[in-house]
C-alpha positions as CSV (number, residue, x, y, z in Angstrom):
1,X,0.0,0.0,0.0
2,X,2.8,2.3,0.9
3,X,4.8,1.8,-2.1
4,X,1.7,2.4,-4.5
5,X,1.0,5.3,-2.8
6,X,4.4,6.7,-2.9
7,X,4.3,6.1,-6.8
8,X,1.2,7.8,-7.0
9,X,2.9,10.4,-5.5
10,X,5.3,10.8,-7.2
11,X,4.0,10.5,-11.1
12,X,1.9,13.7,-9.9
13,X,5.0,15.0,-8.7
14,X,6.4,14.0,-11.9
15,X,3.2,15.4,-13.5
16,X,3.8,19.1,-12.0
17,X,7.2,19.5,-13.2
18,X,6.6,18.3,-16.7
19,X,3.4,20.5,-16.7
20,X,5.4,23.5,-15.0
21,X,8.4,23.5,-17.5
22,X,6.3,23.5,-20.3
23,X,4.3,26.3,-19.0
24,X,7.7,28.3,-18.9
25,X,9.0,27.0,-22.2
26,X,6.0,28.8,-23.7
27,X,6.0,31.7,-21.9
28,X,9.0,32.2,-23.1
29,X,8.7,31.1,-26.5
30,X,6.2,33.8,-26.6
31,X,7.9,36.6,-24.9
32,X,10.4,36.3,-27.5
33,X,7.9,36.0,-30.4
34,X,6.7,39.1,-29.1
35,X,10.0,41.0,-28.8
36,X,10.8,39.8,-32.5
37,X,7.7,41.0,-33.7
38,X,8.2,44.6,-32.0
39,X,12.1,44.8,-33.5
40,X,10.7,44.3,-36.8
41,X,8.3,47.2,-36.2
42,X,10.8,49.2,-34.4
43,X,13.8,48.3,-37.1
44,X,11.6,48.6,-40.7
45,X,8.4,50.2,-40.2
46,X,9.2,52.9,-37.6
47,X,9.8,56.5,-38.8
48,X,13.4,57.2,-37.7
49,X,12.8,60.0,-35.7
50,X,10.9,57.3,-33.2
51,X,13.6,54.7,-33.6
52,X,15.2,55.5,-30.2
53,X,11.9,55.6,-28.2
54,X,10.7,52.5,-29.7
55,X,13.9,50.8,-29.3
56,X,14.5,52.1,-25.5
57,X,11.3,50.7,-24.6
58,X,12.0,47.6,-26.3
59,X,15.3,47.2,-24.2
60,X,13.2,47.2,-20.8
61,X,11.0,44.5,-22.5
62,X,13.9,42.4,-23.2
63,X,15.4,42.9,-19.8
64,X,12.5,41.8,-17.9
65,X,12.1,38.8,-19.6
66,X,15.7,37.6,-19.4
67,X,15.5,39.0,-15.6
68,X,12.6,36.6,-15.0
69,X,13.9,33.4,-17.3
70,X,18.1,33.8,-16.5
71,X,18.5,29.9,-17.3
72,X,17.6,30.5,-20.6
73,X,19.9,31.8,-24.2
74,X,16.9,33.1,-25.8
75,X,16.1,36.2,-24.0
76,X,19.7,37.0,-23.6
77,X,20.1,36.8,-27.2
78,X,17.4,39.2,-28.0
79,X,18.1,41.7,-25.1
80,X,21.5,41.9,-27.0
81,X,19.6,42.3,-30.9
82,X,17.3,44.7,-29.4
83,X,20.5,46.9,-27.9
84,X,22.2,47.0,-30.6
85,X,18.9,48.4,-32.3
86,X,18.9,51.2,-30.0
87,X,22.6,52.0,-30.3
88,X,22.2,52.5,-34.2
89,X,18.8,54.5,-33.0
90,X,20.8,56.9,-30.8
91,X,22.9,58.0,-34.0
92,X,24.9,55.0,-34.7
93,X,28.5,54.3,-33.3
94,X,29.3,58.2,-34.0
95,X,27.2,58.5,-30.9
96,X,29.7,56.6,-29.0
97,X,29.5,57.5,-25.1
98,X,25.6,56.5,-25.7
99,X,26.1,53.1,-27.9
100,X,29.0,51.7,-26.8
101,X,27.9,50.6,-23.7
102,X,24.5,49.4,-25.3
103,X,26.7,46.8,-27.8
104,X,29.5,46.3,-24.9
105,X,26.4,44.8,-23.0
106,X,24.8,42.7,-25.9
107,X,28.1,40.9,-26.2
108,X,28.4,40.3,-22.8
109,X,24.9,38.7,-22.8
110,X,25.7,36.6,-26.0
111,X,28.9,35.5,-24.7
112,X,26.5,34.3,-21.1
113,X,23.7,32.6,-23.9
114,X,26.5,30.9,-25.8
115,X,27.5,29.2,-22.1
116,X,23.7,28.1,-22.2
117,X,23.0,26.9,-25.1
118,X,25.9,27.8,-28.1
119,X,23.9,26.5,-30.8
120,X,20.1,28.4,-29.8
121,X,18.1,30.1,-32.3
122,X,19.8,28.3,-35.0
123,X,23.4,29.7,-34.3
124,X,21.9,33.1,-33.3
125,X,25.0,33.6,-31.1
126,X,27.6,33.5,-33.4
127,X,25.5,34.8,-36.3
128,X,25.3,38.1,-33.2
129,X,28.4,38.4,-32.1
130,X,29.9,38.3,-35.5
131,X,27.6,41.0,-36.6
132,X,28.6,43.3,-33.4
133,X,32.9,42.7,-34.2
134,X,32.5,43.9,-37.6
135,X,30.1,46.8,-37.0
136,X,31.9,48.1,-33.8
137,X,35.4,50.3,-33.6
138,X,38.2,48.2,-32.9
139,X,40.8,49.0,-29.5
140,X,40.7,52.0,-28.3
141,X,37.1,53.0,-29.0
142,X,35.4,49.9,-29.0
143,X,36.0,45.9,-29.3
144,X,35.5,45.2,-32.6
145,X,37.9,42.5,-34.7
146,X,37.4,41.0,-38.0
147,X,39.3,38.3,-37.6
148,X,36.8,37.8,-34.5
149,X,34.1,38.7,-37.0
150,X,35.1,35.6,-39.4
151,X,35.5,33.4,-37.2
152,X,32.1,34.0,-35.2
153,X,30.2,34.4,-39.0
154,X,31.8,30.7,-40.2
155,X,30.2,29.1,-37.3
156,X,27.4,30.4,-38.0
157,X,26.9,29.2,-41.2
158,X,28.1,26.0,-39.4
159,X,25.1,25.5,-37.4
160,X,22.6,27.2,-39.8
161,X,23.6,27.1,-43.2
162,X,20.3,28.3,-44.4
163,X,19.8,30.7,-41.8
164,X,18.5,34.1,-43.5
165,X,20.6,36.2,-41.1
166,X,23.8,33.9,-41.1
167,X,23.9,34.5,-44.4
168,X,23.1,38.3,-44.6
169,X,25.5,39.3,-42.1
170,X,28.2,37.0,-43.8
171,X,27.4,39.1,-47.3
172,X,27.5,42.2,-45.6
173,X,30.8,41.7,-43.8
174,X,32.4,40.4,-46.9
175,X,31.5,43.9,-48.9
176,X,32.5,45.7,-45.5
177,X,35.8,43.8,-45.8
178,X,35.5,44.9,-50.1
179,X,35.5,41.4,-51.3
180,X,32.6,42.1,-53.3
181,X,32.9,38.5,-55.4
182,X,32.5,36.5,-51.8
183,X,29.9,38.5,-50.8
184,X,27.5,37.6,-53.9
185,X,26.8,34.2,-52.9
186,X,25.3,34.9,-49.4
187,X,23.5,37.7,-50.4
188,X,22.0,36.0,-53.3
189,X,20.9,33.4,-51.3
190,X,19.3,35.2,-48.7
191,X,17.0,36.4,-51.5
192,X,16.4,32.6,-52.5
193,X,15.1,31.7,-49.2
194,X,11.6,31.3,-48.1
195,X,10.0,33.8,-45.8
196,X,11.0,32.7,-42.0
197,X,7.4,31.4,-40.5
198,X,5.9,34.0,-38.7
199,X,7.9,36.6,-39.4
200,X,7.0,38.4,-42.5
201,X,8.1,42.6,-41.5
202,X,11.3,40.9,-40.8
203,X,11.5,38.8,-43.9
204,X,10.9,41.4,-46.8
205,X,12.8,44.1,-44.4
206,X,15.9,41.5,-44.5
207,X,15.8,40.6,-47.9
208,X,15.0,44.2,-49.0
209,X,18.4,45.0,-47.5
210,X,20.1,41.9,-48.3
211,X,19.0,43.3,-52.1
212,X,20.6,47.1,-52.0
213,X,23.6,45.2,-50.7
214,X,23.9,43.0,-53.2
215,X,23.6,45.2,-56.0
216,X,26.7,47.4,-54.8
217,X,28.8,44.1,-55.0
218,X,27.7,43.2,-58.1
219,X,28.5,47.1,-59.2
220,X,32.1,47.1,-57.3
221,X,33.2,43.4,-58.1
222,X,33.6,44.2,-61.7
């Protein structure tokens, strides 16, 4: 009698904690739904005189959610996209004593979701951080490093190859780095790829940019 009572016990033990981890799996599955749905708005359908409101409130969003869920990459990984939104709001990396903490902070946070879970959002991490060593000053001003930038972008592709960012940010580092005939490919093929489900501001914004970009390499590589 004991022992089928204690095995009652403990598959609604069991029962709870199944049922209580998938309730946060979805709450945070949606929070970040919700705070990729806002960056699109915020990044392609916000007038730019807005930007830096819409983005600053974003940034509390994003914090809350990775205050309340710190076991998990995703939030981290979006608090850091969602900063380094509002850095480019505030003026870009011109604006420096405003956005260079904002970036310093989203790599931080990558670099903590990377110890998580390296290979979340389909290489989201790496895809991030090599985004932020390109597009940031290198020593003194800021931490940028291509080399870093390769490396990080390579992995990516690693763990997503079909990834629509992986590939943009690949493209646009190769024409940042004026090696216009590498960065074809990747920009091409963002262009080839099917809409991400879900996520349609984000998919024509991406591949509208993925476009302009790839028609300067096409112009410069001949």
């Amino acid at each position: 009698m004991k022992m089928n009572r204690f095995f009652s016990t403990a598959v609604v033990a069991l029962s709870l904690s199944l049922f209580s981890g998938a309730a946060v799996a979805d709450e945070v599955d949606d929070g970040v739904r919700g705070l990729q749905a806002e960056w699109a708005i915020a990044n392609y359908k916000t007038a730019e005189n807005n930007k830096e409101a819409a983005f600053k409130a974003l940034v509390d969003k994003a914090a809350a959610l990775n205050a309340k869920h710190v076991q998990r990459a995703e939030p981290k990984i979006w608090e850091a996209i969602i900063r380094a939104g509002y850095a480019g709001a505030m003026g870009g990396l011109s604006s420096m004593t405003n956005a260079m903490p904002q970036m310093e902070k989203g790599r931080d946070l990558l670099l903590e979701a990377e110890k998580i879970d390296a290979t979340a959002m389909d290489g989201a991490i790496y895809t991030t951080l090599g985004s932020f060593h390109y597009m940031t000053p290198g020593w003194p001003l800021g931490f940028g490093d291509d080399d870093k930038a390769e490396v990080y972008l390579t992995k990516a592709l690693e763990v997503a190859p079909d990834d629509m960012d992986a590939n943009y940010f690949t493209g646009d580092f190769w024409l940042e780095e004026k090696k216009y005939k590498k960065a074809i490919p990747y920009l091409e093929k963002v262009l080839s790829l099917p809409a991400v489900e879900g996520r349609p501001i984000y998919s024509e914004g991406r591949k509208g940019e993925a476009a302009a970009k790839l028609a300067i390499a096409k112009k410069k590589a001949h």
